[in-house]
C-alpha positions as CSV (number, residue, x, y, z in Angstrom):
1,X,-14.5,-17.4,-8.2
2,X,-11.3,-14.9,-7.3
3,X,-13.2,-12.0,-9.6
4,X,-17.1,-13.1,-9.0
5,X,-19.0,-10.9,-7.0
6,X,-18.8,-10.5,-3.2
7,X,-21.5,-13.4,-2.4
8,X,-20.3,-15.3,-5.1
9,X,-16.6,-15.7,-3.4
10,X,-18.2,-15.8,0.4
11,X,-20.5,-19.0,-0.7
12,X,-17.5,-20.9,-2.5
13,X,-14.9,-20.1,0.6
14,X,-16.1,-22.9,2.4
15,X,-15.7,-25.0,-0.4
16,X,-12.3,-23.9,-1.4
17,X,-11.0,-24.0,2.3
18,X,-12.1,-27.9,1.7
19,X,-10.5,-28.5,-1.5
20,X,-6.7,-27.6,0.2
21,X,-7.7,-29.1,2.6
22,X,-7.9,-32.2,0.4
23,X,-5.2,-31.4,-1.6
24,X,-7.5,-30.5,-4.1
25,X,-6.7,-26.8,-4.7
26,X,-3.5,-24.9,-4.1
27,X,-3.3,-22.5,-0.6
28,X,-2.3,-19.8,-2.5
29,X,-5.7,-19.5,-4.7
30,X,-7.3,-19.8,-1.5
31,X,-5.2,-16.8,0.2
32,X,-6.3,-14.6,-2.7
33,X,-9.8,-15.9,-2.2
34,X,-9.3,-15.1,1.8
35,X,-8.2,-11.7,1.1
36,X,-10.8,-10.6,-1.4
37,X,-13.9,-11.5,1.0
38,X,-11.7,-10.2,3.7
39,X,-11.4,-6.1,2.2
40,X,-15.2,-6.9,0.9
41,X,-16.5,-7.3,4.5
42,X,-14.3,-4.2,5.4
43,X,-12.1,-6.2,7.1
44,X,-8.0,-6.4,6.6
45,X,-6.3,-9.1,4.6
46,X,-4.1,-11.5,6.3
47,X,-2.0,-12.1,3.2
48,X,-1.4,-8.9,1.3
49,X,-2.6,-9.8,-2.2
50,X,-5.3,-6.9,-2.3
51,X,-3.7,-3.7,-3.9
52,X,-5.5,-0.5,-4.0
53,X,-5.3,2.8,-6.0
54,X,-5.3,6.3,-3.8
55,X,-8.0,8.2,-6.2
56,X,-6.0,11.6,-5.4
57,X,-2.5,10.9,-6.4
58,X,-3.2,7.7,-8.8
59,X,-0.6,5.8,-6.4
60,X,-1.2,1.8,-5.5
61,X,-1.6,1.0,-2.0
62,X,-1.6,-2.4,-0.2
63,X,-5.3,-2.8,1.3
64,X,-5.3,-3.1,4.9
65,X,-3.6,-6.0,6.5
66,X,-3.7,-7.4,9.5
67,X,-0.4,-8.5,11.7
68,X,2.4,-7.0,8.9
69,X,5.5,-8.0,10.8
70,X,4.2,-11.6,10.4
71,X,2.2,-11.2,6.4
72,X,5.7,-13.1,4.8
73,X,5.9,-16.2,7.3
74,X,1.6,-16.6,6.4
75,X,2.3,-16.2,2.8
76,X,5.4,-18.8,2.8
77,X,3.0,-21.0,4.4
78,X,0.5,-21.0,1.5
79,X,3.1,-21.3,-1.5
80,X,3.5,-17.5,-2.1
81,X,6.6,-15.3,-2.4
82,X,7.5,-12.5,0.3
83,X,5.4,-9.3,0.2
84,X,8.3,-6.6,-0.6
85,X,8.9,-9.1,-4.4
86,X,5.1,-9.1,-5.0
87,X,4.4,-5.2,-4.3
88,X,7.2,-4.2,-6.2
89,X,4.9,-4.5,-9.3
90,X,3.1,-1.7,-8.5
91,X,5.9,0.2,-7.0
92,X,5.8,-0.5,-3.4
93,X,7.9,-0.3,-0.9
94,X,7.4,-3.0,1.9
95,X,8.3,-1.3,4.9
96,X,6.2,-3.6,8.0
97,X,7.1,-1.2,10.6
98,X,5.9,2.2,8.7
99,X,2.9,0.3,7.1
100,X,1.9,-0.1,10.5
101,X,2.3,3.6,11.6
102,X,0.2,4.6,8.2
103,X,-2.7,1.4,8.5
104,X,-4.7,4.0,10.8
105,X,-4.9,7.1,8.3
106,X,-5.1,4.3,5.4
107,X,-8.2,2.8,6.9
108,X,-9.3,6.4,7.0
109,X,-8.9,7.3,3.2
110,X,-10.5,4.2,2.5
111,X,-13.6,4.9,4.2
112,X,-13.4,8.6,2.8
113,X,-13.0,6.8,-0.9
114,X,-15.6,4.5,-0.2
115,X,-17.9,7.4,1.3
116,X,-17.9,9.2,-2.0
117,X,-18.9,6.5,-4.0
């Protein structure tokens, strides 16, 4: 489900919200899940899985995300490490307070990016 298409992963969120619930499925498959349909509606993520790639510079980005101060005490809940040890694969500097600041003019090169397509 985590790389179907975009109606694929918004018809089986339900389900997977359902099977943690049950203690069928593990929270932190259904963060990723969360955060995919999340960026696909144009909305932020609320865990920071979602990475990006600026198309000018070839850098990674983390994909919008809401509340960043709070991103590692929502991932703790749901079995996953802190954001700054996960970025760090794609040479990212967690920094909540200047992601912050930049989340306005990120939002904007998105759209540009997505404009062009």
């Amino acid at each position: 489900i985590q790389h179907s298409d975009q109606a694929t992963q918004e018809k089986y969120l339900p389900m997977m919200r359902e099977a943690v619930k049950n203690g069928k499925a593990r929270g932190s498959s259904l963060a990723l899940l969360e955060d995919r349909v999340a960026i696909g509606q144009g909305k932020r993520q609320r865990y920071g899985s979602q990475i990006g790639t600026d198309e000018e510079t070839k850098t990674y980005f983390l994909l919008p995300l809401e509340d960043p101060e709070n991103v590692d005490k929502r991932r703790a809940e749901v079995g996953l490490g802190p954001i700054a040890d996960y970025v760090k694969r794609w040479n990212i500097m967690w920094d909540a307070k200047q992601y912050n600041k930049d989340l306005p003019a990120l939002e904007r090169k998105i759209n540009r990016q997505q404009k062009k397509k």
